[in-house]
C-alpha positions as CSV (number, residue, x, y, z in Angstrom):
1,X,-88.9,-93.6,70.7
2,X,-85.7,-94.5,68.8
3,X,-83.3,-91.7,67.2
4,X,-80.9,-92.0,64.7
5,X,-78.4,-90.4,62.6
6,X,-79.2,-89.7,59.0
7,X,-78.4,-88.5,55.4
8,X,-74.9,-87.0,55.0
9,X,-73.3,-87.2,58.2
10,X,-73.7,-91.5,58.1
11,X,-72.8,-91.0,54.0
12,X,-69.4,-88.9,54.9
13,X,-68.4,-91.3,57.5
14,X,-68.5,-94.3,55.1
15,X,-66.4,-92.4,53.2
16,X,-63.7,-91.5,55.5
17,X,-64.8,-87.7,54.9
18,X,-65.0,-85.0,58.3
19,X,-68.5,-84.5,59.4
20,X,-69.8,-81.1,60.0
21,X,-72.9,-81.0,60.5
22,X,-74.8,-84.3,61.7
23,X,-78.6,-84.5,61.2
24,X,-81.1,-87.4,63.0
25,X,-84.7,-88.7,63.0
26,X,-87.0,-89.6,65.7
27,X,-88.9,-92.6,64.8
28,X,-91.9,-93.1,67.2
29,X,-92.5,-89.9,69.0
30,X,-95.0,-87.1,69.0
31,X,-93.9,-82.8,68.7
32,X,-95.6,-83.1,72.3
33,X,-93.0,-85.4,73.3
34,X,-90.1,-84.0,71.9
35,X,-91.1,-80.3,73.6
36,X,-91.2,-82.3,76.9
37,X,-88.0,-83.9,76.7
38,X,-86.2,-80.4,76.1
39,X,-85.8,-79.8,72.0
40,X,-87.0,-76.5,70.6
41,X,-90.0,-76.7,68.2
42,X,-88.1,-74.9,64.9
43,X,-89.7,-76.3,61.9
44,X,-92.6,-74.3,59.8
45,X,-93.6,-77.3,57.3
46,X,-93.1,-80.7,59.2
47,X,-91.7,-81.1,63.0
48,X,-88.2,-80.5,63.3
49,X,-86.4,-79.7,66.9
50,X,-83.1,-78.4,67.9
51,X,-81.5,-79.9,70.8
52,X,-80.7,-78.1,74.0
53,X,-77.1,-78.5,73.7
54,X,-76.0,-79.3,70.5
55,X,-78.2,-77.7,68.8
56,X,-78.7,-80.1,66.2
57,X,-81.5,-81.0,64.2
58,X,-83.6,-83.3,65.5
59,X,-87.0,-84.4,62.7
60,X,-89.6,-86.5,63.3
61,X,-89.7,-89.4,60.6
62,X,-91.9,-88.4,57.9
63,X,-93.8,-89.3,54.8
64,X,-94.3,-86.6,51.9
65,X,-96.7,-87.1,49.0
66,X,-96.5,-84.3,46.3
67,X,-99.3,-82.0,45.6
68,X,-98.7,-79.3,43.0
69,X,-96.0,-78.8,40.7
70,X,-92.2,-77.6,41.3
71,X,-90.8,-78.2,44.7
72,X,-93.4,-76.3,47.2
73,X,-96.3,-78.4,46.2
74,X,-96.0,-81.1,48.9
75,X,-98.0,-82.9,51.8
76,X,-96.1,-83.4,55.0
77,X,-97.4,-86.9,57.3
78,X,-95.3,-87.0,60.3
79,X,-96.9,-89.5,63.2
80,X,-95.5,-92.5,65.5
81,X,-96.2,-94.7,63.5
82,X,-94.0,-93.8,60.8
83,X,-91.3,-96.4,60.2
84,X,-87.2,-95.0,59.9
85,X,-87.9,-97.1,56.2
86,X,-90.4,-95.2,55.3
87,X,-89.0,-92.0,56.3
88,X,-85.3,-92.6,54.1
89,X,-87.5,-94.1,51.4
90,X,-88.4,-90.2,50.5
91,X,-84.8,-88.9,50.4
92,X,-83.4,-88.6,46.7
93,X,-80.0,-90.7,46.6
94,X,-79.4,-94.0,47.8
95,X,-75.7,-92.8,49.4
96,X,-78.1,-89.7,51.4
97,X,-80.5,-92.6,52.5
98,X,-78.6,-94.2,55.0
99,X,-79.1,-94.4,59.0
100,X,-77.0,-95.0,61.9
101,X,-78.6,-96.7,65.1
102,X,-77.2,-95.4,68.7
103,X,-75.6,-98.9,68.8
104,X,-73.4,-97.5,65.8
105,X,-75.5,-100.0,63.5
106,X,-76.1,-99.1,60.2
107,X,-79.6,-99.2,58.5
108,X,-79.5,-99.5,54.9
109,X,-83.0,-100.6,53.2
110,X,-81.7,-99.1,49.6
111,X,-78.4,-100.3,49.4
112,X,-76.1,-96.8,49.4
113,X,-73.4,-98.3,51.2
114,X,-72.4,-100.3,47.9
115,X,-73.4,-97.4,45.6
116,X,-70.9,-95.3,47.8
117,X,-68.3,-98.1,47.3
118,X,-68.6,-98.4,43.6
119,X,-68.9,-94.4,43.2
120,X,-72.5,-94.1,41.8
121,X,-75.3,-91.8,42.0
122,X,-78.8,-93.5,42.1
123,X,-82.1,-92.3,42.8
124,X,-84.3,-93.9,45.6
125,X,-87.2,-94.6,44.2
126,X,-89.5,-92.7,41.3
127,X,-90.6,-89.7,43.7
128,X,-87.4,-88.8,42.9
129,X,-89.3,-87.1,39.9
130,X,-91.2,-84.9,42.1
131,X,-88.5,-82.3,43.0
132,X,-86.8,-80.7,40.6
133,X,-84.4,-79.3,43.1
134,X,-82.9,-83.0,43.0
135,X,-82.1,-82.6,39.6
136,X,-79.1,-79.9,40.7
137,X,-78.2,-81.6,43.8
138,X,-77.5,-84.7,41.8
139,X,-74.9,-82.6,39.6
140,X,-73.5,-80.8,42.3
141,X,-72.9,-84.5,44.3
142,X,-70.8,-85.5,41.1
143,X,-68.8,-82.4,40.8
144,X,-67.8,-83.2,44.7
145,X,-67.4,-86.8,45.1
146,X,-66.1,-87.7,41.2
147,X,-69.1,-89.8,41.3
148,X,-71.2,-91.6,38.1
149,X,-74.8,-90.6,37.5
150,X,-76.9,-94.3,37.4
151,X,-78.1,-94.7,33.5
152,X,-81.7,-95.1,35.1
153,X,-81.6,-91.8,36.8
154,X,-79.9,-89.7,34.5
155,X,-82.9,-91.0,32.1
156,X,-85.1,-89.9,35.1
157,X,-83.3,-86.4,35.1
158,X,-83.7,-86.2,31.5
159,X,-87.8,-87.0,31.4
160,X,-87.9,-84.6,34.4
161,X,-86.3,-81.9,32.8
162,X,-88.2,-82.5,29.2
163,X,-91.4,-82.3,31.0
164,X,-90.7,-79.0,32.5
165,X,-90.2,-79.8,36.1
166,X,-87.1,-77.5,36.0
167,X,-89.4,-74.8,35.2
168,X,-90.3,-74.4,38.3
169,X,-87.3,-73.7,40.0
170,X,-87.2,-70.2,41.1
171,X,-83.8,-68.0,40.7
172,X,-82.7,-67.9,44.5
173,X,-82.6,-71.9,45.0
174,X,-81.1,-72.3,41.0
175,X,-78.1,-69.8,42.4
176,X,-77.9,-71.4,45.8
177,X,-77.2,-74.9,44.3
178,X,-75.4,-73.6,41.7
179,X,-72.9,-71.8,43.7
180,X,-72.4,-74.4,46.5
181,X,-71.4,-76.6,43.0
182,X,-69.1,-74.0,41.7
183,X,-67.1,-74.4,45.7
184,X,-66.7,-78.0,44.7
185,X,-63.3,-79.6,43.6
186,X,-64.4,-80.4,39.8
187,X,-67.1,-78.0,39.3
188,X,-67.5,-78.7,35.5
189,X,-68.4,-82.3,36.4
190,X,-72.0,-80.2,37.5
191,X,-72.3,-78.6,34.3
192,X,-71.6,-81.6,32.3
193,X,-74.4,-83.5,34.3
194,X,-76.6,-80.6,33.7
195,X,-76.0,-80.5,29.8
196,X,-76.0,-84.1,29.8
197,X,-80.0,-84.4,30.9
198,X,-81.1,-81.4,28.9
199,X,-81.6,-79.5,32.9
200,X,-79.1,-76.6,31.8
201,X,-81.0,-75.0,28.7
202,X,-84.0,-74.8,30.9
203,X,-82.0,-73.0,33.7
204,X,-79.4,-71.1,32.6
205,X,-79.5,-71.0,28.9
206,X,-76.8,-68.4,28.7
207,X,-74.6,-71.6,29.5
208,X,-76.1,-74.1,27.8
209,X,-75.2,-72.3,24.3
210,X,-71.6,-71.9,24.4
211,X,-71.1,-75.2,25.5
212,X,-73.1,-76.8,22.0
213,X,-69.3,-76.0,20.8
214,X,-67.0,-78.9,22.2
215,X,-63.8,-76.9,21.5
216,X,-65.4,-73.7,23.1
217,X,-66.9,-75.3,25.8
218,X,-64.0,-77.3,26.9
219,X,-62.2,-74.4,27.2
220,X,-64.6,-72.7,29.3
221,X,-64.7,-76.5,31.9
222,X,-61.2,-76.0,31.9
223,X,-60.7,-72.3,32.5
224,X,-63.9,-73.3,35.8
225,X,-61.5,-76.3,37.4
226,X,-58.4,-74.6,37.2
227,X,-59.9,-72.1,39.0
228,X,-61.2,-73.9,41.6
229,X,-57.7,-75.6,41.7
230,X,-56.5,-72.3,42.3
231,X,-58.5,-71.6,45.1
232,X,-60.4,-68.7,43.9
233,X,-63.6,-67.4,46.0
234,X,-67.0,-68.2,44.6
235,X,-67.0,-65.0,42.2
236,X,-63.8,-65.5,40.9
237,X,-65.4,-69.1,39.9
238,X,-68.5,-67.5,38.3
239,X,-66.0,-65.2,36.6
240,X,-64.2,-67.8,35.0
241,X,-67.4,-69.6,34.2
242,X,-68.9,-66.8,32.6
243,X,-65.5,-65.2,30.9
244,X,-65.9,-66.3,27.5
245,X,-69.7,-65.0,27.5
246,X,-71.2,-61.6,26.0
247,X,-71.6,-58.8,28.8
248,X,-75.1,-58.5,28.2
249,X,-75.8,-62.2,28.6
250,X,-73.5,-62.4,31.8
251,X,-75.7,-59.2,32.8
252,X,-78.8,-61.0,31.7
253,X,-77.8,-63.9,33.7
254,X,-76.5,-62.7,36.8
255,X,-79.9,-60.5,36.4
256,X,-82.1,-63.3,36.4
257,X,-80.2,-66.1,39.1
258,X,-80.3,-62.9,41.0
259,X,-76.9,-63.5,41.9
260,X,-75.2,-61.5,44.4
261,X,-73.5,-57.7,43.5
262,X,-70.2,-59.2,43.9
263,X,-70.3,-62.3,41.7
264,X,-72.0,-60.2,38.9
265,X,-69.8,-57.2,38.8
266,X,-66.3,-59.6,38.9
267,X,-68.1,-61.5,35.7
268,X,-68.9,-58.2,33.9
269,X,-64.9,-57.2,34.9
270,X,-64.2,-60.9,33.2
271,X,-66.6,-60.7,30.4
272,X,-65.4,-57.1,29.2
273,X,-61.6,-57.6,29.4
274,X,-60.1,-61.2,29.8
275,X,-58.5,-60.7,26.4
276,X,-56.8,-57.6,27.6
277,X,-55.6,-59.0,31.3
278,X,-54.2,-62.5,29.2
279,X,-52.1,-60.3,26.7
280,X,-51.0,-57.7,29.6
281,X,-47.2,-57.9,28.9
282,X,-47.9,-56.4,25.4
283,X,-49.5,-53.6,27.0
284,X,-47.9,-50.2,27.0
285,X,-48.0,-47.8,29.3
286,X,-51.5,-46.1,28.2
287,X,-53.3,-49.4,27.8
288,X,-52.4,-50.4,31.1
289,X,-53.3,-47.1,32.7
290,X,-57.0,-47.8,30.7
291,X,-57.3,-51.5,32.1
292,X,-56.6,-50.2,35.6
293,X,-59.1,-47.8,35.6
294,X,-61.6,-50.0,33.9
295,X,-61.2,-51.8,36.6
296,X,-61.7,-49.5,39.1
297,X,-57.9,-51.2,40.5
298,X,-57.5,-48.0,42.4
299,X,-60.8,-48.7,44.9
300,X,-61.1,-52.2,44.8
301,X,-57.7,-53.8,45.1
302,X,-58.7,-57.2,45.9
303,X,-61.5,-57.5,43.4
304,X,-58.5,-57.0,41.0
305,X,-57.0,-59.0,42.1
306,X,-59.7,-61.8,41.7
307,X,-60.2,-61.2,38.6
308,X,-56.4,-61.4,37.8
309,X,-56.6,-65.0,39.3
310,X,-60.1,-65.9,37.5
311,X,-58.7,-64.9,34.6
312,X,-55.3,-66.1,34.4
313,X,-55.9,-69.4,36.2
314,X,-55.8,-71.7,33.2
315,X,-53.2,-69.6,31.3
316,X,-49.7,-71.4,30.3
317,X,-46.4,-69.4,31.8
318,X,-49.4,-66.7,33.3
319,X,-47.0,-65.6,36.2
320,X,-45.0,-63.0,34.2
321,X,-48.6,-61.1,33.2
322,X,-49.7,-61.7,36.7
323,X,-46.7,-60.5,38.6
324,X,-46.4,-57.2,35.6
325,X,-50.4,-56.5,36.9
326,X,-49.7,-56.5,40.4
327,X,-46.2,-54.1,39.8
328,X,-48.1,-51.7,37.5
329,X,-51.3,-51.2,40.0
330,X,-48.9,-50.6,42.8
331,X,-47.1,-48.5,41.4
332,X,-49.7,-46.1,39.9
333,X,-51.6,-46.7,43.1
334,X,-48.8,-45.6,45.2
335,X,-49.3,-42.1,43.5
336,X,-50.2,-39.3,45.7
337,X,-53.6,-37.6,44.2
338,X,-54.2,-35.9,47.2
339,X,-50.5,-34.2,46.8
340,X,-51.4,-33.7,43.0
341,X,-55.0,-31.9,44.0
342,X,-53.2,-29.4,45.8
343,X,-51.1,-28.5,43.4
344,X,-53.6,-28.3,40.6
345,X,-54.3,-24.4,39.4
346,X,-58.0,-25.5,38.3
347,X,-60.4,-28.5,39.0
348,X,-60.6,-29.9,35.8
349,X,-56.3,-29.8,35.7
350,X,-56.6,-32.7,38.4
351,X,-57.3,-35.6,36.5
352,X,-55.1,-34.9,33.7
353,X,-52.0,-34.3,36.3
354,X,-53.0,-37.7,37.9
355,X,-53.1,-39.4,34.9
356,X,-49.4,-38.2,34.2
357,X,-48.4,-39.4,37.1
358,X,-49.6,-42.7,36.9
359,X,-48.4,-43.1,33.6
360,X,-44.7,-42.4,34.2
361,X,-45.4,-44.9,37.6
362,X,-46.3,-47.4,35.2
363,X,-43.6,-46.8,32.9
364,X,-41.0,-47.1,35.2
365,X,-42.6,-50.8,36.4
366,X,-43.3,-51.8,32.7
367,X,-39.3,-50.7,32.0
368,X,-38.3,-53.0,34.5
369,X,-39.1,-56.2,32.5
C-alpha cells in the first residue's frame, strides 16, 4: 500500500499558493484494509476514508468509465491493482493531475508541472468530454489563476457544449460552480471562457444575451471585477453581474439556478434601481425618501449597504453618492416611529407623520452638501 497526495493541494504548492485542504490516494489497498488500519468508511459511490486524526480524505485509486449521459452516469472500478497512473489519468486538468510521494517526490505522467509554469489549462485526456461539470470548472480555474484555456480543449469545450452535454447539468451544481467563480479575483475571466465555447447560452442564457453587445457587455465584466476588487460578498457579485439585466430575467434566472433568497433579492434591488443609486446626489428629498423605502433601508441596513457597493463599485468619483446614501439612511433611520405612533390621533395618520419626519431628516443631510 502506498499513499500519496493528490490534485490541488500538490498543484497549489507548485505554485507557491497556501494549502487548505490536502486530498490523497491509496494505491494498492482494499476498503477492508483501510477500515482495519483506522479510516472511516465515508464514501457512497467509490471508497473514500477519513482519517482518524486529520480527518482528511483518504480514496482508493480508481478507474471511472462513463455510462449515461450528464455527469451521474458513471462506473466506479476501485481494486489493488489500480495503478496511481491510472487513477490521475481520469482527473480533468493536467495542473489537478499531479501526485506527491511520502518521499516529497513528485509524480507527473501528464506533464502539469510545465503547464502550471507556462499558465495553461489543458485537459487530460478525451474523457475529459464526459463531464460536463468540467466545462465550468475549467472557466472558474481561469478566472482564479489568470490562466490560458489550451486551443485543443477549448475546441473540446466547444464540441461538448454543441452536443448538448451542458444540458445536463442540473441548477444546484450550475450555481455552485458559478458562485465559487464569481469569489474569484477576475470573475469575468469565467464568463468570457463560458461565452467563448458556446457553454453560457446553454446555461444561463439570461447572460449570454447581453453580452452579444461588446460595448454592453464590457461594461457589465467590468462593473463584475471591480466588484470583486472591492471585496463585495457573493450577492453583491451576482448583483453587479446581473445589474444591467431586466427584473423579470434576473427573477427568471435566479428562479431557475435556484440561487439562494439573498443573492436573488440584492439582484432584483440592483436590477430595479442602479440608475437611481448612480445619480443619487441629484436626488431631492422625496426621491431619496422613495429609494430608501424601496429598498426596505430601514430593515435591512446591510443589504443596503451591499447593494450601495455592488452598484457603485465601478463608478468614477462614486464616494460623494456613496457617503450622501449612507448620511440620508441614517438620518431618516434615526427617526423615532415609535415616538411618532404615539402621538398619532388615528392609525392611518402614522405613516404620513413618519414620512414627514423622515423627509425633513433627509433634508437636513441632503442640505449639508
Amino acid at each position: 500500500m502506498k499513499i500519496y497526495c493528490v490534485g490541488g493541494a500538490v498543484r497549489d504548492e507548485l505554485l507557491g499558493l497556501p494549502v487548505e485542504d490536502r486530498d490523497y490516494v491509496v494505491v494498492g489497498a482494499t476498503p477492508e484494509e483501510m477500515v482495519r488500519l483506522g479510516y472511516k468508511p465515508v464514501g457512497r459511490d467509490f471508497p473514500v476514508f477519513l482519517h482518524a486524526q486529520t480527518h482528511e480524505e483518504y480514496a482508493l485509486a480508481r478507474t471511472e468509465r462513463k455510462t449515461a449521459r450528464g455527469y451521474h452516469g458513471f462506473e466506479f472500478y476501485t481494486a489493488p491493482d489500480v495503478t496511481l497512473e491510472q487513477d490521475l489519468a481520469r482527473r480533468d486538468l493536467t495542473i489537478n493531475a499531479i501526485a506527491r510521494d511520502p518521499e516529497g517526490r513528485i509524480v507527473d505522467p501528464f506533464n502539469g508541472a510545465a503547464d502550471l509554469k507556462a499558465g495553461v489549462l489543458r485537459h487530460v485526456s478525451p474523457a475529459f468530454a464526459e463531464d460536463p461539470v468540467r466545462i465550468l470548472r475549467v472557466a472558474r480555474f481561469a478566472a482564479r489563476f489568470g490562466f490560458r484555456v489550451a486551443p485543443e480543449t477549448q475546441a473540446l469545450m466547444r464540441r461538448m457544449a454543441a452536443d448538448g452535454e451542458a444540458d445536463a447539468l442540473v441548477p444546484e451544481r450550475v450555481w455552485q460552480e458559478l458562485s465559487r467563480g464569481l469569489m474569484e479575483a477576475r470573475p469575468s475571466r469565467m464568463f468570457a471562457e463560458l461565452r467563448e465555447c458556446g457553454a453560457l447560452s446553454r446555461i444561463v442564457p439570461e447572460l449570454d444575451a447581453p453580452l452579444e453587445n461588446p460595448e454592453a457587455g464590457q461594461a457589465v465584466m467590468r462593473a463584475l471585477d471591480a466588484a470583486a476588487r472591492a471585496g463585495c460578498s457573493l450577492e453583491g457579485r451576482f448583483a453587479a453581474l446581473t445589474a444591467a439585466l431586466d427584473p423579470h430575467a434576473v427573477e427568471a434566472l435566479a428562479s431557475r439556478l435556484k440561487a439562494p433568497a439573498a443573492a436573488r433579492d440584492l439582484a432584483l434591488l440592483a436590477a430595479r434601481h442602479a440608475n437611481t443609486v448612480i445619480d443619487a446626489v441629484e436626488l431631492d428629498a422625496p426621491g431619496m425618501l422613495e429609494l430608501l423605502d424601496a429598498t426596505d433601508a430601514w430593515r435591512r441596513p446591510g443589504r443596503f449597504a451591499e447593494l450601495v457597493a455592488a452598484v457603485l463599485a465601478d463608478q468614477q468619483d462614486a464616494e460623494p453618492a456613496r457617503r450622501l446614501l449612507e448620511r440620508a439612511r441614517a438620518a431618516a433611520a434615526a427617526v423615532d416611529a415609535g415616538a411618532i405612533a404615539k402621538t398619532a390621533r388615528a392609525p392611518h395618520e402614522i405613516r404620513g407623520r413618519v414620512d414627514e419626519a423622515r423627509l425633513a431628516a433627509i433634508r437636513r443631510a441632503i442640505a449639508r452638501d
